[in-house]
N, C-alpha and C positions, 0 to 999 in steps of 0.2 A: 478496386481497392483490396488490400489484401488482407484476408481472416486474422487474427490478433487470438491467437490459443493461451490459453491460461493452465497451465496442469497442475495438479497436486501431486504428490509424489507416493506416500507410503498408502498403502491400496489401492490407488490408484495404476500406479507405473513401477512397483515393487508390493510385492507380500511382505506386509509385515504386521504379525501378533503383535498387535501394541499389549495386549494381557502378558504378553510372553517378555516382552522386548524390554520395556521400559523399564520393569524389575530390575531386569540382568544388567541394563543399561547402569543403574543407580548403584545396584550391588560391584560393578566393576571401578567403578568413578569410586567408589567409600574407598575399594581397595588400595587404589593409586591415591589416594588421598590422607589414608591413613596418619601416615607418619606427621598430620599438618591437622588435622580433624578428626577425632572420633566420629566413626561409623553413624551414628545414631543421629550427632547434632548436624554432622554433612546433608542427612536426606533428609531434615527438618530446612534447614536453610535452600535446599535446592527446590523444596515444593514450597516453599516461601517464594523462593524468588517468582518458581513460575506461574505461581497465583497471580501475583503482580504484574509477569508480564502479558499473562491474558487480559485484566482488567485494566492495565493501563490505557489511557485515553491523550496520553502528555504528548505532544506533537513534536516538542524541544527535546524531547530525550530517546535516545533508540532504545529498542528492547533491551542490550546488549546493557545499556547501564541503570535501564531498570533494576534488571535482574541484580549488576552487580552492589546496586545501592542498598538493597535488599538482601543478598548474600553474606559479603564478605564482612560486615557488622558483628554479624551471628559469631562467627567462631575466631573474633576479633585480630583478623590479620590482611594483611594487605594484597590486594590484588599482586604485585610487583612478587611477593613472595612464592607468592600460590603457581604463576605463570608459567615456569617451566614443568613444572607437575603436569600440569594440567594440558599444556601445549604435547607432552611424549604422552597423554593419557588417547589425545584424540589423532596421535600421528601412530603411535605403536600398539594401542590395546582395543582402543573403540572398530576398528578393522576388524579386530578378532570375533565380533556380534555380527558377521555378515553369516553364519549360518543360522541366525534367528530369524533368517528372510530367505523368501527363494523370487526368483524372476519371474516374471508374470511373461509370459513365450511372444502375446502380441503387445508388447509395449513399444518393442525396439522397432518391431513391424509398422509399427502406427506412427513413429516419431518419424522415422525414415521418410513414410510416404510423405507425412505434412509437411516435411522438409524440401520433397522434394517437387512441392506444390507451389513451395516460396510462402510459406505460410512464416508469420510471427511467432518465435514460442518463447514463452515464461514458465518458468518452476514456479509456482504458486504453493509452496509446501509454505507449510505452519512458521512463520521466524520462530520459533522457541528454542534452535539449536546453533550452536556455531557453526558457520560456514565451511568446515574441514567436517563438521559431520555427515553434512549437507553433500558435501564433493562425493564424500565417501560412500552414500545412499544410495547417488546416481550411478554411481559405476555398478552397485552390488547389480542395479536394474537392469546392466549391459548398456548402460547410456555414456557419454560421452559428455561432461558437463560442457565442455567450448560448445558444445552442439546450440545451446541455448542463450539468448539474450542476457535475459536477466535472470538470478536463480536468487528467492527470496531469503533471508537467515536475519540471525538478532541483531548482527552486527551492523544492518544497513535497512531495518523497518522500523518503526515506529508503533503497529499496530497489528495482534492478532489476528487472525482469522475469524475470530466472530464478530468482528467491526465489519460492517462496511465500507468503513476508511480506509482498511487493509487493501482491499479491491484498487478502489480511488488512488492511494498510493502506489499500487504497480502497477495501474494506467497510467500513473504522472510521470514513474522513471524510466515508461517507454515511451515519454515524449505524445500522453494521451492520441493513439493513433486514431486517426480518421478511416473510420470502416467499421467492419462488422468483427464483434470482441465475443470468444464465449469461454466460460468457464467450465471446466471438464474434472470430477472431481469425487470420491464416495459417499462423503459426509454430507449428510443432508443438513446438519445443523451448523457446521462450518466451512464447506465447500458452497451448498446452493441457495440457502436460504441467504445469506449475506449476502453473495455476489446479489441474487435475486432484486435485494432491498438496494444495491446501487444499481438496476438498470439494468444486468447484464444478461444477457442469455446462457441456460445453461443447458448440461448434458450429465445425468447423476448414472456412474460407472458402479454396475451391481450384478449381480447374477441371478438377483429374488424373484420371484414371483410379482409383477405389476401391483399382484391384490397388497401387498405389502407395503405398498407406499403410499401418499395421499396423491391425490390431482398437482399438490406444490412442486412436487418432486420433475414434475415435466419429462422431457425425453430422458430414455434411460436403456439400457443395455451394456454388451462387453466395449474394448475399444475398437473389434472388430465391426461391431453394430454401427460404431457411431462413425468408422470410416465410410460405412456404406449409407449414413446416412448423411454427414454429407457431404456427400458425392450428387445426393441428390435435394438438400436444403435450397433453398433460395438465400441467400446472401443477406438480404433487405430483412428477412426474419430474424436474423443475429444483429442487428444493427442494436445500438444502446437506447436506452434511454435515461434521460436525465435530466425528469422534470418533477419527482416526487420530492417529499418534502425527506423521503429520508437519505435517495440519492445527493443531493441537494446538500444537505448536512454533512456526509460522507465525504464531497470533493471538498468542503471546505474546512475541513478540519484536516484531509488527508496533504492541503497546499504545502503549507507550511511545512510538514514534515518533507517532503517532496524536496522542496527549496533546500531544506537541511541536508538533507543528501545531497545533493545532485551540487551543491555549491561550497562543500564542508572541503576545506583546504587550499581554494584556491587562492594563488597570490594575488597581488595590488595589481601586476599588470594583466591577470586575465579576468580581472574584475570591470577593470578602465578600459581595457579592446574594444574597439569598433571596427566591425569586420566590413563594412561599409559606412560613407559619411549617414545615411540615411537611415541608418540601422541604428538601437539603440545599445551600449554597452549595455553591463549585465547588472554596473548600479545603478545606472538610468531604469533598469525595469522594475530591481526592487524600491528603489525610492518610488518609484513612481506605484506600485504595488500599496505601499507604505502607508503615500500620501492618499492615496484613492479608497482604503480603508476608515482613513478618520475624518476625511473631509465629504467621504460620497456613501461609502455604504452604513458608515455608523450614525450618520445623520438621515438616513432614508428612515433605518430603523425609528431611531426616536421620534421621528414626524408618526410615524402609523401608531408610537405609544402616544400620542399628543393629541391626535387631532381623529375624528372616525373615518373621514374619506379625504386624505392630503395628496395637495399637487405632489411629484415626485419630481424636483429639477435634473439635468443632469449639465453639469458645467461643461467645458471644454477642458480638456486633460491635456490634450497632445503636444500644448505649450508650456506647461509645468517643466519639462526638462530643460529646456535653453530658459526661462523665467530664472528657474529655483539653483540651476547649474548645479545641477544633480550631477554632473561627470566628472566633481572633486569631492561630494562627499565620500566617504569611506562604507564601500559595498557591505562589506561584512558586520559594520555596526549597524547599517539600515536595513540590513535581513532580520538582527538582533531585535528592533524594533518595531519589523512587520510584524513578529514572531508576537509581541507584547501586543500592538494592536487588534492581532485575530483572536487573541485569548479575550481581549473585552467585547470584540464582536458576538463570538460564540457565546459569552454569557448575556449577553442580552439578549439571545437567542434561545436560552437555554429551555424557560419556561412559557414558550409558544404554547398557548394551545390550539388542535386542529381548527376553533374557530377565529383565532390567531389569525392561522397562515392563510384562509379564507377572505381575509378585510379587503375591500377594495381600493381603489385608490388611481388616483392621473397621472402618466409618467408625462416627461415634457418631451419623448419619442415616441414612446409607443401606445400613447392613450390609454385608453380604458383598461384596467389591471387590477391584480392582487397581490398578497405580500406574498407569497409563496413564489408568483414569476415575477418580483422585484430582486427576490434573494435567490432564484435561477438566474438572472442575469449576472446576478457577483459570481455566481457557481460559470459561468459561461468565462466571463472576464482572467477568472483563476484558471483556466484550462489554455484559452489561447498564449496567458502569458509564463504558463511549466509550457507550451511547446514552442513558444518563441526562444527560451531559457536553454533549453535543449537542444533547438538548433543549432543555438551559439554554440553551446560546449563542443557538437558533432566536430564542429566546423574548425574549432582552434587548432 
């Protein structure tokens, strides 16, 4: 099975003074902005927006309109106006801030080799920037962005870096791989502890002195460190886990965002395709996603608020699609509707407490159980059906 690398980008795989950068970064943005915003009310609405889109938690919205829902209010004009500005600000002047960074010598040395191990790689950088900023990072590092899978930005995440859903999420739009996943990254508060809380193995990229960090911080070194080490990890070490209650909460909040992506635009007939008779189109899975939300797990839920030790049924599902002829309803209104049933999920979910997810209970497969591996099972069921979802799309 083959390693699934997560990278973060700015200290990580580029120098970059964030004390230095982000200033200049703002100061140059007021300037091109000018003629449309005063200086002053520009970087109030810009550390507006990004408050928002660090705290955001809304699965139905990317960063990207977090941000702008938050923005372009403030200084009362419309995104459509602002657009070209702002499109020459990140094609012809945000380039100009690449000597506020210098190249880190073994990045390109590190990327090459895991590339040429056939290793998985993702940019796991922060979404807080548009995607041209993002392009533009990678290159300052001597990278090559085609080099890479998937490379994270506002315009296509849902969830910061201090989620663990953020994680969850770019496991889901690589098709949750099967194998050993790790997170490689400086921040200890948004690179390892997050991943950490979804499961993931990590590798915290530092130059400090060991005495510096706690026992959480785990393996740690340059990238050259972490090529020599593994070279000699065992594989089965990196493997996920994904049975805590807060990994658990992580892949399911991060689904639906996943689905938003990974299915935002497509038409009626790549919704209705069946790439085999045996196979399910892509509204057979979310109907059936949909339907399996408000008929199996919101009703599991409420039995364990009802009853102290409840049977847990599980019906037969796999007839629902030829039953319900799920393959004329309209895909993109039953995503619309998964979207509304995981939000009432998650709020029944909300106020667990640890002796909550403790209760026990009889499943009618698996016996003897708790709520915590009742709602690992929905976290299970949301994983096989982003990499069924996935396959399809590879495949069109």
């Amino acid at each position: 099975m083959k390693l699934t690398l997560l990278l973060d980008l700015d200290d990580t795989l580029l120098n970059t003074n964030m004390h230095a950068f982000i200033p200049a970064y703002f100061q140059a943005l007021s300037r091109e902005l000018a003629p449309y915003i005063a200086p002053d009310q520009m970087t109030r609405a810009l550390l507006s927006g990004t408050r928002q889109m660090n705290e955001s938690v809304d699965f139905s919205h990317s960063l990207q309109e977090v941000f702008d829902a938050e923005f372009y209010p403030q200084p009362n004009i419309s995104r459509s106006d602002l657009e070209p500005a702002i499109e020459n600000f990140y094609d012809n002047i945000f380039p100009n801030l690449a000597g506020l960074t210098s190249q880190i010598p073994e990045a390109k040395r590190f990327v090459d080799w895991a590339l040429s191990k056939g290793y998985r790689i993702a940019i796991a950088t922060d979404p807080l920037f548009p995607r041209k900023a993002t392009l533009h990072r990678l290159r300052w590092a001597g990278l090559d962005p085609q080099q890479f899978e998937l490379i994270s930005s506002y315009e296509n995440f849902h969830f910061s870096k201090t989620h663990p859903a953020y994680y969850a999420e770019i496991l889901a739009l690589l098709g949750w791989p099967v194998g050993p996943v790790l997170m490689v990254g400086n921040d200890l508060a948004r690179d390892i502890l997050p991943a950490k809380k979804l499961g993931l193995a990590t590798y915290h990229v530092n130059a400090e002195p060991a005495s510096s960090f706690g026992p959480e911080a785990g393996p740690r070194g340059t990238l050259d460190d972490l090529r020599r080490w593994l070279e000699s990890a065992d594989p089965a070490s990196l493997m996920p886990s994904f049975k805590s209650t807060d990994s658990v909460m992580g892949i399911i909040s991060a689904t639906p965002a996943a689905l938003n992506g990974l299915l935002n635009g497509l038409d009626s007939s790549s919704w209705s395709r069946k790439l085999s008779p045996d196979e399910w189109s892509l509204t057979e899975l979310v109907c059936h996603l949909r339907d399996s939300e408000r008929e199996i797990h919101q009703i599991q839920i409420k039995l364990f608020n009802e009853q102290s030790e409840p049977f847990i049924p599980r019906p037969d599902t796999s007839v629902w699609a030829s039953q319900r002829d799920y393959l004329h309803e309209c895909g993109s209104s039953a995503l619309k509707e998964f979207n509304i049933a995981r939000r009432e999920t998650l709020a029944l979910l909300k106020n667990m407490t640890q002796k909550d997810w403790e209760r026990k209970a009889r499943h009618a497969i698996f016996g003897p159980t708790k709520f915590l591996e009742v709602i690992s099972f929905m976290a299970d069921h949301d994983r096989m059906h982003i990499q069924q979802a996935w396959t399809t799309l590879k495949k069109m």
